[in-house]
N, C-alpha and C positions, 0 to 999 in steps of 0.2 A: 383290784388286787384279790388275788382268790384267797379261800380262809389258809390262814396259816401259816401264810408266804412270808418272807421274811425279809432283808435288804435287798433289793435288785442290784445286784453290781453290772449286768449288760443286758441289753435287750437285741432282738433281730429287727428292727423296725421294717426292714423289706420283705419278710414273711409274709406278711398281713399283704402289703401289693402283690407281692406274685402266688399267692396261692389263698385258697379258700381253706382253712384250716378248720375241720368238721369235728375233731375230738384232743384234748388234751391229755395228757400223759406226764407227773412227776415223777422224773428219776431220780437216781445218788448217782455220783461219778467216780468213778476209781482214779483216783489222783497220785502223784511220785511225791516225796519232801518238799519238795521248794513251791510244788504249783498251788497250794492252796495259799499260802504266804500272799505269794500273786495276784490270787482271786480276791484277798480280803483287801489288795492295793487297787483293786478296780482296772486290772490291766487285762480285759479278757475279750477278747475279739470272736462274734457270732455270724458274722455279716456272711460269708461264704460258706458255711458249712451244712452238714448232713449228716444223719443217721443212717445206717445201713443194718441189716440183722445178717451174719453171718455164722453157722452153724450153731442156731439156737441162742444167740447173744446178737445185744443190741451194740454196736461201736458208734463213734461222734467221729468224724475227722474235717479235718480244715479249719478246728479253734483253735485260736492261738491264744496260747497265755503264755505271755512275755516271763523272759529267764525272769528270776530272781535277784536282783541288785546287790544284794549282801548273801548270795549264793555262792559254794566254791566250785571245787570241778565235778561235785554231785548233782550241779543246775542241769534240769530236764530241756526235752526237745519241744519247743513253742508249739510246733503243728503235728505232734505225736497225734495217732490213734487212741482215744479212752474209751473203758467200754462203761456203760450206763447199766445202770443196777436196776432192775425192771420184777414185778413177782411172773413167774412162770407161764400164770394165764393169759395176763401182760403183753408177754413176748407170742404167743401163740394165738391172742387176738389181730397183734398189727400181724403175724407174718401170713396169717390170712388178707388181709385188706391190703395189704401192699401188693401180693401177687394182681391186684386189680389194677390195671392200666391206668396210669395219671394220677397214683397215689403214692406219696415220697412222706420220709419222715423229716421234719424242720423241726430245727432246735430254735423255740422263741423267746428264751430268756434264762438269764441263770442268777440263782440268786443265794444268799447264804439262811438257812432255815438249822433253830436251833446249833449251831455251831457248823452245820454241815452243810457241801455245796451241793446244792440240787440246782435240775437241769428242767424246764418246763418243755419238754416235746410236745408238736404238734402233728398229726394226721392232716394231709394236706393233698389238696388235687390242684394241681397248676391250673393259673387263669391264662387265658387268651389276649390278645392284645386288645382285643374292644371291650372284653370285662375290664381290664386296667383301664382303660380311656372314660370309661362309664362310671366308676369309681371315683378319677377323679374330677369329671361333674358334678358328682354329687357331692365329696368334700367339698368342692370351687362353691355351690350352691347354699351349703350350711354353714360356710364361713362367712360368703354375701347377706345371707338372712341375719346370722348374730349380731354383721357389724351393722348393719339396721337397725335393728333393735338397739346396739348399744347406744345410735344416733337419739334414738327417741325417745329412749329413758334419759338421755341428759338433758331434753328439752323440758 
């Protein structure tokens, strides 16, 4: 957990498989009424989404954070566009690095810090099929070694 970080309400666990993520980035999220409600009910879905930087701003789309239950006809749209709060330099380091081919921005977790939602962005270059494959040999391999080990500490 990095310093400071605070409840995890979702994480992207397929981030880490399909891409090599080289630099992290904490953002704020620009949120409507009802969607932090949401976020603190753990209803926040990362699994498909993306960052894009568009005229100088960072946007998230494809999270869904489920309406609000006890919401009226003020309840927000689930897979809205939010844009990510980033400082200046921030935004003009990734939109350098992303102009480089095979580098995408992933959202890999969100969590609440100090009362507010923040957004853990990653800088990421997509894996290939044989890096996934390779990958997971080696989980397959450090799971066989543990449970060894676990074997022959009980003996």
């Amino acid at each position: 957990m990095p310093k400071g970080e605070g409840k995890v309400v979702a994480q992207n666990k397929k981030a880490n498989h399909d891409y090599f993520i080289e630099e992290t980035y904490e953002a704020g999220i620009v949120l409507q009424g009802t969607e932090i409600k949401s976020i603190r009910a753990g209803r926040v879905n990362l699994k498909d989404s993306y960052a894009r930087i568009l005229k100088g701003e960072v946007f998230i789309y494809n999270m869904h954070i489920s309406t609000y239950e006890q919401g009226n006809r003020f309840n927000h749209d689930p897979l809205r566009e939010r844009k990510l709060l980033l400082h200046r330099k921030q935004i003009n380091k990734l939109i350098g690095e992303t102009k480089e081919a095979g580098y995408s921005l992933v959202p890999l977790k969100m969590y609440l810090k100090d009362g507010y939602a923040k957004v853990l962005i990653g800088l990421g270059k997509g894996k290939k099929k044989y890096d996934k494959r390779e990958d997971l040999k080696k989980k397959e391999a450090k799971r066989e070694i543990e449970k060894a080990f676990k074997a022959r500490q009980q003996m």
